[in-house]
VEXVEXMAR-765145 format. One record per residue (C-alpha): x, y, z. Coordinates in pm, whole numbers. Each point is the difference from the previous one (the first is absolute). Layout:
N
KOLMI       X       Y       Z
KOLMI       X       Y       Z
...
//
This chain:
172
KOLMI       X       Y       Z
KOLMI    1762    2692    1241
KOLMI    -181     342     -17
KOLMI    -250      82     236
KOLMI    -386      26    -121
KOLMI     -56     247     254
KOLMI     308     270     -47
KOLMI     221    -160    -296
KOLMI     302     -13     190
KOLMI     268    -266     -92
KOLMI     131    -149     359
KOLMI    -256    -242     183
KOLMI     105    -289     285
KOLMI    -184    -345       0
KOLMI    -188     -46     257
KOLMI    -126    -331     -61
KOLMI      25    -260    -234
KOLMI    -211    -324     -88
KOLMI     -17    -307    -241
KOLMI    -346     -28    -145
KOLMI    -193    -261    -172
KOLMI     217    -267     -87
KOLMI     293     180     -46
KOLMI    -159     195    -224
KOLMI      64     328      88
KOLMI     162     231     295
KOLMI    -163     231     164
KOLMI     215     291     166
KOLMI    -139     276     228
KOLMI     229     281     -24
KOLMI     -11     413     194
KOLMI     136     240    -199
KOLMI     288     173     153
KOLMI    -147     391     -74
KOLMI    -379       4     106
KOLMI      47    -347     205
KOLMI    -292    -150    -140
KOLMI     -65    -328     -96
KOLMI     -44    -201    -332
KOLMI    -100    -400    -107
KOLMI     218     -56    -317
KOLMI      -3    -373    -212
KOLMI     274    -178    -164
KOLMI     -86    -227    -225
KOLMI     211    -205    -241
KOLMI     -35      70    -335
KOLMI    -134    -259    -239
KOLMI     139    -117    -291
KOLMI    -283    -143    -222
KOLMI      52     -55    -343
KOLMI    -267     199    -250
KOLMI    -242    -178    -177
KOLMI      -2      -7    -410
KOLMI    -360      33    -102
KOLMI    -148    -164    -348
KOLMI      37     355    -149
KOLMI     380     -34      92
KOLMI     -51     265     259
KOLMI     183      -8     363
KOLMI    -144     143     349
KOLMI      88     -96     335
KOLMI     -58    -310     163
KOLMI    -319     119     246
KOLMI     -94    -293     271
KOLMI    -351     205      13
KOLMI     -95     -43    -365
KOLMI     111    -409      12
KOLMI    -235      -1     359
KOLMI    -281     155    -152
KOLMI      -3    -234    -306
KOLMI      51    -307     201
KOLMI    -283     107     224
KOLMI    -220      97    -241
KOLMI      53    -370    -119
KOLMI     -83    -151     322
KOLMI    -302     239      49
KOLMI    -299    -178     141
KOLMI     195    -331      63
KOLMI     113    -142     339
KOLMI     339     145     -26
KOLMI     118     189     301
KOLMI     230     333     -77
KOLMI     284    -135     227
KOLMI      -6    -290    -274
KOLMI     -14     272    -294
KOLMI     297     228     163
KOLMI     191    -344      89
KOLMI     -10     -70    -376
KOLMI     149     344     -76
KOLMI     241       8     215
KOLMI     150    -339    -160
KOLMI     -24     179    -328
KOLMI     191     263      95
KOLMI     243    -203     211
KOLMI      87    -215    -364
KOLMI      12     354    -179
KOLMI     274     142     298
KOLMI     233    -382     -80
KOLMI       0     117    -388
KOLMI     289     149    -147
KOLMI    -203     148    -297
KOLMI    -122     383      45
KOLMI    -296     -94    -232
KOLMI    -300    -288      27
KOLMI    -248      32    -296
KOLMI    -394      19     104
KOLMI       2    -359    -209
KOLMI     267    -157     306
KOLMI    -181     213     318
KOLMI    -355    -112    -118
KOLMI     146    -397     -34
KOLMI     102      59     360
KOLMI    -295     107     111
KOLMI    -223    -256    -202
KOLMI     281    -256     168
KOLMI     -99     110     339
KOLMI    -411      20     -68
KOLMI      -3    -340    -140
KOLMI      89    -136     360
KOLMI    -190     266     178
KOLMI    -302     -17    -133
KOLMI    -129    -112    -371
KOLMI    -291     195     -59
KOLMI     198     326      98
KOLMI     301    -152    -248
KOLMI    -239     -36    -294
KOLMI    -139     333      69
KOLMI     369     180      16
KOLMI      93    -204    -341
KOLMI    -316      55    -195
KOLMI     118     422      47
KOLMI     387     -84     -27
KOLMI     -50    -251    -316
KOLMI    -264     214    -103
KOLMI    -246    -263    -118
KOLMI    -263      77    -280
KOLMI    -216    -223     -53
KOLMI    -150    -302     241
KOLMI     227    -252    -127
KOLMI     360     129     133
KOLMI    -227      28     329
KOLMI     -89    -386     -18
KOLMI     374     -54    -102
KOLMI      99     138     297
KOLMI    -217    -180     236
KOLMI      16    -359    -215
KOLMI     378      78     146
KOLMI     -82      42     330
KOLMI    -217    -311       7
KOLMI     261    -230    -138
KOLMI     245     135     268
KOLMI    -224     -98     270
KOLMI     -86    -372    -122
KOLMI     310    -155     162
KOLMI    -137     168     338
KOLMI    -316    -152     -22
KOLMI     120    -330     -54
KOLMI     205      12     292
KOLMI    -372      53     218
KOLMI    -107    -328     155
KOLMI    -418     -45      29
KOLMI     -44     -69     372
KOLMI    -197    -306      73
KOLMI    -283     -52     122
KOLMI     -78    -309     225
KOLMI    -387    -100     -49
KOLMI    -138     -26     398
KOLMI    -226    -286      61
KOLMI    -400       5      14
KOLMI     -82      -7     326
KOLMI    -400    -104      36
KOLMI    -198     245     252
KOLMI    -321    -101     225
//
């Protein structure tokens, strides 16, 4: 490790930690020339597959870019962000168990629609009318006419609570 403060090579660790989760280990180190000390991160590196856009082009996997889009779905709506980052993170826990180096946009935006359709339905008709790229009013209706026949079984299984009719009683 080279020091930030003289560049020299040879350090000691001071002190070292296990932070968030696991995720990362902090180390406190003094440099062995000037005897000052450093904070240094290690971090294990992620192996996310790329994404294939429509255009057939390929970036990086970026967690920030699926956050923002998932939030931007659930703007306005009753869904909390520990919900929204809960549904990344299972995203990107699937795309760490796959053996492929590649998703397309198509497969990542079915996950995400998968996810929003339990979360919250307005937000999921919001993210697919972008993602499907609707046109017109119809593929809109589509979309919800879906989401209503989904939900009939639910509201079968709802039983009206009844109400017992209390007796007239006569007052003086």
């Amino acid at each position: 490790m080279k020091c930030p403060f003289c560049g020299h090579t040879e350090d000691r660790v001071v002190d070292s930690r296990v932070g968030r989760d696991g995720e990362f280990i902090r180390r406190r180190r003094e440099c062995l020339k000037c005897r000052r000390r450093y904070t240094t991160y290690e971090y294990i590196e992620d192996v996310l597959p790329h994404v294939v856009k429509r255009d057939g082009r390929r970036e990086p996997f970026d967690r920030q870019k699926l956050r923002g889009s998932i939030l931007k779905a659930c703007e306005k709506r009753s869904v909390g962000v520990q919900a929204v980052d809960d549904v990344v993170g299972e995203i990107e826990a699937r795309l760490h168990e796959r053996a492929e180096r590649e998703i397309s946009s198509k497969e990542l935006g079915e996950l995400v629609m998968e996810h929003l359709q339990r979360l919250d339905q307005v937000a999921y008709v919001r993210f697919a009318s972008v993602y499907r790229q609707f046109t017109d009013v119809t593929q809109f209706m589509t979309e919800v006419r879906g989401l209503l026949k989904d939900d009939k079984p639910k509201e079968d299984k709802v039983k009206p609570i009844a109400v017992k009719p209390r007796p007239l009683v006569k007052t003086k």
